[in-house]
N, C-alpha and C positions, 0 to 999 in steps of 0.2 A: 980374931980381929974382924971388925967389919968395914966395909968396903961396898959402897954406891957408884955404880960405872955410869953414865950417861950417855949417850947418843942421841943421833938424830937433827943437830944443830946445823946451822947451815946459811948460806944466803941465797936469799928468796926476793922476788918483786913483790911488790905493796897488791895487795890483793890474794899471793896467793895461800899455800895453806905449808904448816912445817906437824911434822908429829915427832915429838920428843919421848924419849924411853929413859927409864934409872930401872937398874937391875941391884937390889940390894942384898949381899950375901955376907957369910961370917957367920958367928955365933950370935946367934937374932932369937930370940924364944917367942915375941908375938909385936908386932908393929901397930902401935895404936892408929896413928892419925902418919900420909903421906902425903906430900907436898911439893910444890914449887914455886920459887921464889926468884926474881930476877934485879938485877940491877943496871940501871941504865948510866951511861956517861954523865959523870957529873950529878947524878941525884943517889938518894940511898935507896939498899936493897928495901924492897916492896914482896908483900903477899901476892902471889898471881892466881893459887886456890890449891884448896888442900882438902883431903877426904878420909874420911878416917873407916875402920875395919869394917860398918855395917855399911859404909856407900855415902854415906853424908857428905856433900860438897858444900862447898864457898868459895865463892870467887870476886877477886875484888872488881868493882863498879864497872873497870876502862875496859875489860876482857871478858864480862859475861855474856853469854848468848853467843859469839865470837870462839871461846876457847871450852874445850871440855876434860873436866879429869877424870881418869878412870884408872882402876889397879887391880893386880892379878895376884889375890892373896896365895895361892896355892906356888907362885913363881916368886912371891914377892917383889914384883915389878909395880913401878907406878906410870900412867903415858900423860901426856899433854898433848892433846889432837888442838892443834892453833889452825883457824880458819881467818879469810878475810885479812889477813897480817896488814898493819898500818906501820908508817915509819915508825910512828910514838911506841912499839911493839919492840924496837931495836933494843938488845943490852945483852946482857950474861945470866943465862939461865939455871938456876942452883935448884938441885934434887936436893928435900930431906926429907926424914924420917924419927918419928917419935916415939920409941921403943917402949912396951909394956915398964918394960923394969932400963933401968939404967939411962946415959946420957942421949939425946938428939945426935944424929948424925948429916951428914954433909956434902954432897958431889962436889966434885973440882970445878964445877960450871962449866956451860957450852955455850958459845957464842951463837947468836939468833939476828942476824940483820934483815930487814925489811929493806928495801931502797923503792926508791920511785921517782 
């Protein structure tokens, strides 16, 4: 069975920085592409950037330059280092994962507040 834990979430002032961690375990044979994905009060979940096994990043528009993703295939962890946090930055942060063979998987989401 697999199983994505998350940490790291928390509340933060408008400015400062949060690092998020998803630790992905189970019966996992190769993870193509890791990601994270958030959703804010009232609007639907969004891309925040996602990187797949050789390092390839994308990140959407609001959060580039601002957020970095980086993964530790050998632990199969993925992080989200958030710099600069803005309130618009506020929602529920959802770890996943895009397995070589079989379905997408899922974190329980971590709450991420910016205030100011």
């Amino acid at each position: 069975q697999v199983q994505l834990v998350e940490s790291g979430g928390g509340l933060v002032q408008a400015g400062g920085s949060l690092r998020l961690s998803c630790a992905a375990s189970g019966s996992i044979f190769s993870i193509n592409v890791m990601g994270w994905y958030r959703q804010a009060p009232g609007k639907q979940r969004e891309l925040v950037a996602r990187i797949t096994r050789g390092g390839s990043t994308n990140y959407a528009d609001s959060v580039k330059v601002r957020f970095t993703i980086s993964r530790d295939n050998a632990k199969n962890m993925v992080y989200l280092q958030m710099s600069s946090l803005k309130r618009e930055d506020t929602g529920v942060y959802y770890c996943n994962i895009e397995p070589a063979d079989g379905p997408d998987y899922w974190g329980q989401g971590t709450q991420v507040t910016a205030s100011s």
